[in-house]
C-alpha positions as CSV (number, residue, x, y, z in Angstrom):
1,X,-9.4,-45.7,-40.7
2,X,-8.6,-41.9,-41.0
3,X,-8.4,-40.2,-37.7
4,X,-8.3,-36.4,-38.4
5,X,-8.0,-33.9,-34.9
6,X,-7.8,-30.0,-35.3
7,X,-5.3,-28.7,-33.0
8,X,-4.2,-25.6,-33.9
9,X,-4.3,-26.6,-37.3
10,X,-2.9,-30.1,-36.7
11,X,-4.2,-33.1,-38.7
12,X,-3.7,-36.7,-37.9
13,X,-3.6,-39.1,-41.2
14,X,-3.6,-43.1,-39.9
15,X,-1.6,-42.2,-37.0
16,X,1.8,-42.3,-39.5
17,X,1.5,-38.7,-41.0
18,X,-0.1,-35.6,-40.7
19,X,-0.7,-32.8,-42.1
20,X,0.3,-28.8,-41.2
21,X,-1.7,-26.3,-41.9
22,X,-0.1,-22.4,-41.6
23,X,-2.3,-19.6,-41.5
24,X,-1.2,-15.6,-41.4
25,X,-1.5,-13.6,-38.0
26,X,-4.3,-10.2,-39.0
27,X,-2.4,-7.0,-40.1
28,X,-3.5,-3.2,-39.7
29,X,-1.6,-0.3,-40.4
30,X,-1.9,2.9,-38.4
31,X,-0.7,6.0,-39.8
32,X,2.6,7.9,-38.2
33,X,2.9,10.9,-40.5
34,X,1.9,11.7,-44.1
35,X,3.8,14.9,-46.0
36,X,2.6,16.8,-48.8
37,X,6.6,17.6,-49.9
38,X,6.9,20.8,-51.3
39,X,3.6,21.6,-49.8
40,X,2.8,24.7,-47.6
41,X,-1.1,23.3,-47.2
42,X,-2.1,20.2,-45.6
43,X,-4.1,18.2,-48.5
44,X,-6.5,15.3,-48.2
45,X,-6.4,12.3,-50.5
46,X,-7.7,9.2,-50.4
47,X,-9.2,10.1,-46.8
48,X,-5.4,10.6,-45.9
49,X,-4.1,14.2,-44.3
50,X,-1.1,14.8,-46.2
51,X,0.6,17.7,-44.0
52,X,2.5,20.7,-44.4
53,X,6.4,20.0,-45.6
54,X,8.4,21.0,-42.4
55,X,10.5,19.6,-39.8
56,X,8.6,18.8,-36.6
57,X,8.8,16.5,-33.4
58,X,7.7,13.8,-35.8
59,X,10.3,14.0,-38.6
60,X,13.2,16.4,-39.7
61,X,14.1,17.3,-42.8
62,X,17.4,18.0,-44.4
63,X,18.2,20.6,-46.6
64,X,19.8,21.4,-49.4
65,X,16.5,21.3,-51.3
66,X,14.2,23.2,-53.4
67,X,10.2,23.0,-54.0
68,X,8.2,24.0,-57.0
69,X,4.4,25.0,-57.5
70,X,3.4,23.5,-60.7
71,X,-0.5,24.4,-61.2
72,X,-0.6,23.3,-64.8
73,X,-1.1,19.4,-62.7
74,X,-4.8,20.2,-63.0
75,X,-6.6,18.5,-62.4
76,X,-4.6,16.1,-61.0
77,X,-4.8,16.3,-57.2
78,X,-3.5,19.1,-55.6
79,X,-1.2,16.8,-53.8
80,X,1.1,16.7,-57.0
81,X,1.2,20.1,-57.4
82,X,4.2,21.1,-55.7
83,X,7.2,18.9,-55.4
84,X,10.5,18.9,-53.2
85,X,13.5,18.4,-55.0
86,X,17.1,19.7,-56.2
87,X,18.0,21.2,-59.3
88,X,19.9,19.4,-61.9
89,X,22.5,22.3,-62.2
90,X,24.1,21.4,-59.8
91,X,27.2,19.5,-61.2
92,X,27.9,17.3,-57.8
93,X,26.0,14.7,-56.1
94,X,23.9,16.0,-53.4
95,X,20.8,14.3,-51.4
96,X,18.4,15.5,-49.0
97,X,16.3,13.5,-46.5
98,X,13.2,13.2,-44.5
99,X,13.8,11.7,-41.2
100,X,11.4,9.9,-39.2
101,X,11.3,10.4,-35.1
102,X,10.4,8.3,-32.2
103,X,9.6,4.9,-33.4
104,X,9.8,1.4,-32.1
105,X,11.5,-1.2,-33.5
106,X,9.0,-3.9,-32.7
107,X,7.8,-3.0,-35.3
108,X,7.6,-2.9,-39.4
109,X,6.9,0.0,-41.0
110,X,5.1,0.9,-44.6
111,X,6.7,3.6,-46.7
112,X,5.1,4.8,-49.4
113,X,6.7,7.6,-51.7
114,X,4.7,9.4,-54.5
115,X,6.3,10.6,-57.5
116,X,5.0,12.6,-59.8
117,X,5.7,13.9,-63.5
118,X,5.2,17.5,-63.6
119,X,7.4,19.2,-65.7
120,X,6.3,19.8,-68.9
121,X,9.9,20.1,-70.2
122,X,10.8,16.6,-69.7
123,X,7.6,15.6,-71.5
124,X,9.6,15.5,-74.9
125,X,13.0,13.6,-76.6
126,X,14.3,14.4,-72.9
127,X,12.2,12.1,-70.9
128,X,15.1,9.7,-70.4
129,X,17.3,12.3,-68.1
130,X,14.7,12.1,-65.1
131,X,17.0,10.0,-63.1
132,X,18.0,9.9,-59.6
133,X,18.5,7.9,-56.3
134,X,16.3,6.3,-53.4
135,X,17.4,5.1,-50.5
136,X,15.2,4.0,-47.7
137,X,16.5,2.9,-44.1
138,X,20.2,2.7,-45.3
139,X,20.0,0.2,-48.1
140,X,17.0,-1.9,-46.7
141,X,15.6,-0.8,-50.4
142,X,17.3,1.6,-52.9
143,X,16.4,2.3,-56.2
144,X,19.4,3.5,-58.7
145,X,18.7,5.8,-61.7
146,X,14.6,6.0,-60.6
147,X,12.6,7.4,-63.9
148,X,9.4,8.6,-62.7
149,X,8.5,8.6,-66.6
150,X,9.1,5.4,-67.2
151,X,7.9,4.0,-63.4
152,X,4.2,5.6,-63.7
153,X,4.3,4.5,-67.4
154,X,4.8,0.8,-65.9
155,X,2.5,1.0,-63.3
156,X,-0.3,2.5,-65.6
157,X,0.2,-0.6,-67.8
158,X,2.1,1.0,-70.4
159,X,5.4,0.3,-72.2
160,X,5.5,3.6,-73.8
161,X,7.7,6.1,-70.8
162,X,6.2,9.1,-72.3
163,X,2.7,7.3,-71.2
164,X,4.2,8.5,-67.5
165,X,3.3,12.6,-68.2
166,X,0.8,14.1,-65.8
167,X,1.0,10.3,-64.0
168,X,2.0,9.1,-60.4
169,X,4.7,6.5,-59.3
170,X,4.3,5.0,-56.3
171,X,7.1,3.2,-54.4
172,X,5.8,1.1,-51.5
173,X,8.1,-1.4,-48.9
174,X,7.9,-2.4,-45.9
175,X,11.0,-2.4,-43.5
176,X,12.5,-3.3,-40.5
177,X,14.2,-0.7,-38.2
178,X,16.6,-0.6,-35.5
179,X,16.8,2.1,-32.7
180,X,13.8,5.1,-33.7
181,X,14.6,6.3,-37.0
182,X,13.7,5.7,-40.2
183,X,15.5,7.5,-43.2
184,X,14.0,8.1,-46.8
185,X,16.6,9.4,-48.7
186,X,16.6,11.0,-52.7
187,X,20.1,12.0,-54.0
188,X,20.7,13.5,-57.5
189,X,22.4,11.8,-60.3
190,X,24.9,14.5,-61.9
191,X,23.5,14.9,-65.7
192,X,20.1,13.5,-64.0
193,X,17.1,15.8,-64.4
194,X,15.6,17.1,-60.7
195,X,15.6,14.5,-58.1
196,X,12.2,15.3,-56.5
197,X,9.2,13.7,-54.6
198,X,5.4,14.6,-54.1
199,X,4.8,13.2,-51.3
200,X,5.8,10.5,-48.4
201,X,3.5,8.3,-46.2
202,X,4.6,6.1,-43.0
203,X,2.4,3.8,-41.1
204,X,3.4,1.5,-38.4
205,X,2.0,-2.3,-39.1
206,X,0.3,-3.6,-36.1
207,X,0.1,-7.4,-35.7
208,X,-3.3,-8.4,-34.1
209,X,-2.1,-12.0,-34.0
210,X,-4.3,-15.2,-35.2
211,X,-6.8,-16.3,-32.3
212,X,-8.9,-19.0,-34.6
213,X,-7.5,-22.1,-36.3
214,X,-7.5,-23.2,-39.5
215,X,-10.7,-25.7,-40.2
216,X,-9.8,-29.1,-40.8
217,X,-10.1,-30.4,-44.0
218,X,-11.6,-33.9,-45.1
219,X,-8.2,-35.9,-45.8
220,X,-8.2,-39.2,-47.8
221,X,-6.2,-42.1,-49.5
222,X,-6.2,-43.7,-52.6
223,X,-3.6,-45.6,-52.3
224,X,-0.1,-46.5,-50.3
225,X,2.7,-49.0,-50.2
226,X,5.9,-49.4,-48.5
227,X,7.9,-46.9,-49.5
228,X,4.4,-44.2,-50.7
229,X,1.2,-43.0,-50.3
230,X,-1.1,-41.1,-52.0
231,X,-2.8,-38.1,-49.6
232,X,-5.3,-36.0,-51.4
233,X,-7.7,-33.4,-49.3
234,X,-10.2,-30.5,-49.4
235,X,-8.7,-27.1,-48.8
236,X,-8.6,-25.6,-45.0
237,X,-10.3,-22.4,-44.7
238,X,-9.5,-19.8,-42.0
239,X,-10.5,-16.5,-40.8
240,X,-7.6,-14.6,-42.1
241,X,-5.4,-16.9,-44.6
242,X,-4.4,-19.9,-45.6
243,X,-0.8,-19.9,-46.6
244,X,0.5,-23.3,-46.9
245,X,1.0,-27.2,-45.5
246,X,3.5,-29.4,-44.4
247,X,3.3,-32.9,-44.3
248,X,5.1,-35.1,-42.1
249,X,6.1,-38.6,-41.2
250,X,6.9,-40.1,-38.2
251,X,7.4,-37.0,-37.1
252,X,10.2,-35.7,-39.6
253,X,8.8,-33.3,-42.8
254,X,8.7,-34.8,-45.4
255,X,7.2,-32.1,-47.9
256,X,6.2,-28.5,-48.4
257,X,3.5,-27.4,-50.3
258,X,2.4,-23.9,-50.6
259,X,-1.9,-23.1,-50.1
260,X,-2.8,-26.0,-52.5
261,X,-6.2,-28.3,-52.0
């Protein structure tokens, strides 16, 4: 006799083991502030408001820094047309920053930076010298010697870095944040070429929590002894996601198994 019961996502295998199923709570993301860097016009892409590049209530920014119109990015989106940045003359390391205001740390946060290629005079045997350094939230990610060549290269599927002219490279974490700030953070490599950035995204991840259970799968057995037993069953199914089972014995786990059926 197999007695199976649904609680919560709960099954009951002969009374001896059973079988947990774990499912993932629903995620949205809202957006907090989107900055077209460089930019002195807010720009729509994607349905997203990219706005004006200035320090405000909702984020500061720190200078030393330049920005550069680059209209030859037609027709790339006007969003990659100007960038924020600092020169590569200048012989010692330097950084500037956009600061984000008056969050809560209950909860994560999405960043997503955009980097564009735009300078023609790195599209050629210099390629390799667009370098520099990311840091977001004081080390929760950072990003050593960033190429934007060779980055939107990768991400466009290609291993050849000069693939990356008149491309996009997109940098996207989440992270964790204590107090109300969150820093993003590009610092030039001396011999680098321009650190610089296109454009910056936040949104706060809102967790709208898992109200359904998992459905309970038919669970069977070929075949047991004293010391075994063979469990085989049909895969759960849940409103959201199923992301994995734990089987136990007697109360004590006895195996983990990732969203197999």
């Amino acid at each position: 006799m197999v007695l199976l019961k649904n609680v919560r996502g709960y099954l009951f295998v002969n009374l001896l083991l059973f079988l947990m199923i774990f499912s993932v709570s629903a995620q949205t993301e809202t957006l907090v502030k989107a900055i077209n860097c460089g930019g002195t016009n807010p720009v729509n892409l994607n349905g997203i408001t990219y706005d004006i590049d200035q320090s405000d209530a909702a984020v500061t920014l720190s200078t030393p820094s330049d920005t550069w119109h680059f209209a030859h990015m037609t027709p790339m989106s006007e969003l990659y047309h100007r960038i924020r940045g600092i020169s590569r003359h200048r012989d010692t390391p330097d950084f500037f920053a956009y600061t984000f205001n008056n969050l809560s740390d209950t909860h994560a946060y999405r960043v997503e930076l955009h980097f564009a290629e735009v300078y023609h005079g790195v599209i050629n045997s210099n390629w390799d010298t667009r370098k520099f350094n990311i840091d977001i939230n004081y080390g929760q990610y950072s990003f050593t010697n960033y190429n934007i060549m060779t980055e939107a290269a990768t991400q466009a599927n290609s291993s050849n870095p000069l693939d990356g002219a008149r491309k996009v490279a997109i940098v996207s974490e989440v992270v964790n944040i204590s107090g109300d700030q969150l820093i993003v953070r590009i610092e030039n490599v001396v011999g680098g070429n321009d650190a610089n950035i296109s454009a910056i995204a936040l949104y706060r991840i809102e967790n709208t929590g898992d109200t359904q259970a998992p459905t309970a799968p038919t669970v069977s057995s070929t075949g047991q002894s004293s010391s075994t037993v063979d469990l085989s069953w049909s895969g759960a199914t849940d409103d959201i996601a199923i992301t994995g089972y734990k089987v136990y014995q007697n109360g004590s786990s006895i195996a983990t198994l990732g969203n197999v059926s």
